[in-house]
C-alpha positions in Angstrom: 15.8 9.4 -1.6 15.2 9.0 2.1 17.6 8.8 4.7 17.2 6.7 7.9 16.2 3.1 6.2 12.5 4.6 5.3 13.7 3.1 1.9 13.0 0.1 3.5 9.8 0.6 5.4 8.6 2.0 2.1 9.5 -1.5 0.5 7.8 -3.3 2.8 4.5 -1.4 2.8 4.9 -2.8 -0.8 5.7 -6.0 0.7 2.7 -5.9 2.9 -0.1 -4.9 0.6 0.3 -8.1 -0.8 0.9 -10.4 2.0 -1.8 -9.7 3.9 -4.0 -9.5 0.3 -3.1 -12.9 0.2 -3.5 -13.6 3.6 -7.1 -12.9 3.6 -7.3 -15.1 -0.1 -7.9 -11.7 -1.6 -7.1 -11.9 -5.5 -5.7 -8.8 -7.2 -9.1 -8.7 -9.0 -11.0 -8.8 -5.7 -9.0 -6.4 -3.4 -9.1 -3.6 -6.8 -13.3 -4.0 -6.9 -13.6 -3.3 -2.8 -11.1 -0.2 -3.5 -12.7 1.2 -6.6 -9.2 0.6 -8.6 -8.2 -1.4 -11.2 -6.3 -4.9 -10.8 -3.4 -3.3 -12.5 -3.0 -0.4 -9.6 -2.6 -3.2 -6.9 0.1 -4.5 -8.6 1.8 -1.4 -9.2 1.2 -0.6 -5.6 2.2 -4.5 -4.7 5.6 -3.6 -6.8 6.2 -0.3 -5.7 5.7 0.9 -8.9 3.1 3.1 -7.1 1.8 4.3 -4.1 -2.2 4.4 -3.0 -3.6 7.7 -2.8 -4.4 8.8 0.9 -7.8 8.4 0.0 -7.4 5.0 -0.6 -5.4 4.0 3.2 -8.2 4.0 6.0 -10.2 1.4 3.3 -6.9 -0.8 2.9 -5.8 -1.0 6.4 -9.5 -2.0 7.5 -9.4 -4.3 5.1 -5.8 -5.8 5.5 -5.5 -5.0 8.9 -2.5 -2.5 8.1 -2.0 0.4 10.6 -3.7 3.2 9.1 -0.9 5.6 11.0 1.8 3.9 9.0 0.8 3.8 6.0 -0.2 7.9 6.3 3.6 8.1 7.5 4.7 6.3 4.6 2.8 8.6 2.4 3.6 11.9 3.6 7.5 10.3 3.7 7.1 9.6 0.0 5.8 13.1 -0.8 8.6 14.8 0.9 11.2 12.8 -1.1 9.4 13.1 -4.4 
């Protein structure tokens, strides 16, 4: 578990994948097709059931406007308390 209230931050990554999905009138279907992944993985990334691979975060925060920086943070975070 991680200390500090990156439990949080982690959450809301979750949080905003899908608001800003839905922001931009992105369906499941259609955000999965312009990352190469299925519908199902952006809802388990949406839940945070899962986390995208680092391959996957330069496409999403270009296309969700997300910081990029972040969401590498996040990842590495997620890695260290796995």
């Amino acid at each position: 578990m991680l200390s500090n209230g990156q439990d949080d931050r982690i959450t809301t990554i979750a949080a905003d994948l899908k608001r800003e999905r839905l922001r931009r009138k992105f369906s499941q279907k259609q955000l999965a097709r312009k990352l190469g992944v299925s519908k199902t993985t952006i809802s388990a990334w949406e839940r945070d059931v899962r986390f995208p691979k680092e391959q996957h975060l330069p496409l999403i925060a270009d296309l969700l406007d997300l910081s990029e920086i972040h969401l590498l943070l996040v990842s590495k975070n997620r890695k260290m308390a796995g």
